[in-house]
FIBATI-313447 format. One line per field, with one value per residue (C-alpha): residue number from 0; x negated, y negated, z. Coordinates in pm, 1 decimal. Example, Ala and Ser with C-alpha at 12.3 -4.5 7.8 and 13.67 -1.06 7.14 Angstrom:
<sites>
num = 0; 1
u = -1230.0; -1367.0
v = 450.0; 106.0
w = 780.0; 714.0
</sites>
This chain:
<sites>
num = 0; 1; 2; 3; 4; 5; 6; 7; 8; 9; 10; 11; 12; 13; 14; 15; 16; 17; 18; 19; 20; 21; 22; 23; 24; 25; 26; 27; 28; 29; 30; 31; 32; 33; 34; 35; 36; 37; 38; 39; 40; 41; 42; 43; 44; 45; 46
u = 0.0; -97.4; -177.2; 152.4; 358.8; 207.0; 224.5; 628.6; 651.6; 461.2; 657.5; 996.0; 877.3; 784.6; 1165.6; 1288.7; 1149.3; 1233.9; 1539.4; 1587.1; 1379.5; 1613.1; 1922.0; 1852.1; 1677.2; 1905.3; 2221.9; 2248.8; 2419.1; 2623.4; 2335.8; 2102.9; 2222.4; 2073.3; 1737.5; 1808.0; 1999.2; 1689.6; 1482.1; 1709.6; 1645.6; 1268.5; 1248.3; 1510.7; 1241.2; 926.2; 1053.2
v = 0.0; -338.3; -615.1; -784.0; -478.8; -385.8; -676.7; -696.0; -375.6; -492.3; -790.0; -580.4; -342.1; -626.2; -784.3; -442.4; -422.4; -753.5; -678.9; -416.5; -595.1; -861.5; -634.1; -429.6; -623.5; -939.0; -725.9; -973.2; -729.6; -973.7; -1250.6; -1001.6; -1008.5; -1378.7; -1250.1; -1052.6; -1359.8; -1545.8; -1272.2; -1221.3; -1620.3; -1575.5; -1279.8; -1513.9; -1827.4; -1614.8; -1436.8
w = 0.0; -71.1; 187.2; 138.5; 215.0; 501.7; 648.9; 587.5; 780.0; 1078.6; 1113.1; 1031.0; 1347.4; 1538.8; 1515.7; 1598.7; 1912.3; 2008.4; 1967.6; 2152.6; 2404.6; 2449.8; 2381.7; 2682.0; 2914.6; 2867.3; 2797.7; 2560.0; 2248.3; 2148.8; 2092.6; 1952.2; 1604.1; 1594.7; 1540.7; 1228.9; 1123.8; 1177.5; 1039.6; 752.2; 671.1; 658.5; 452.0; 172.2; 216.0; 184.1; -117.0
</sites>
């Protein structure tokens, strides 16, 4: 894989686990989904 890819992974795992960070230690489920939303955002503007 090229340098580009692998770095879209790494950042793809690294909003997973903050999300379940802050899902479960927050109990914040219903708040969560902003991060994707925000994650979603960045991956349209880098693109």
């Amino acid at each position: 894989m090229d340098k580009k890819k692998i770095m879209n992974w790494i950042i793809a795992i690294i909003v997973a686990i903050l999300y379940l960070t802050v899902s479960i230690v927050f109990k914040a489920w219903a708040y969560s989904w902003l991060i994707w939303v925000t994650y979603a955002i960045y991956r349209f503007i880098v693109k």
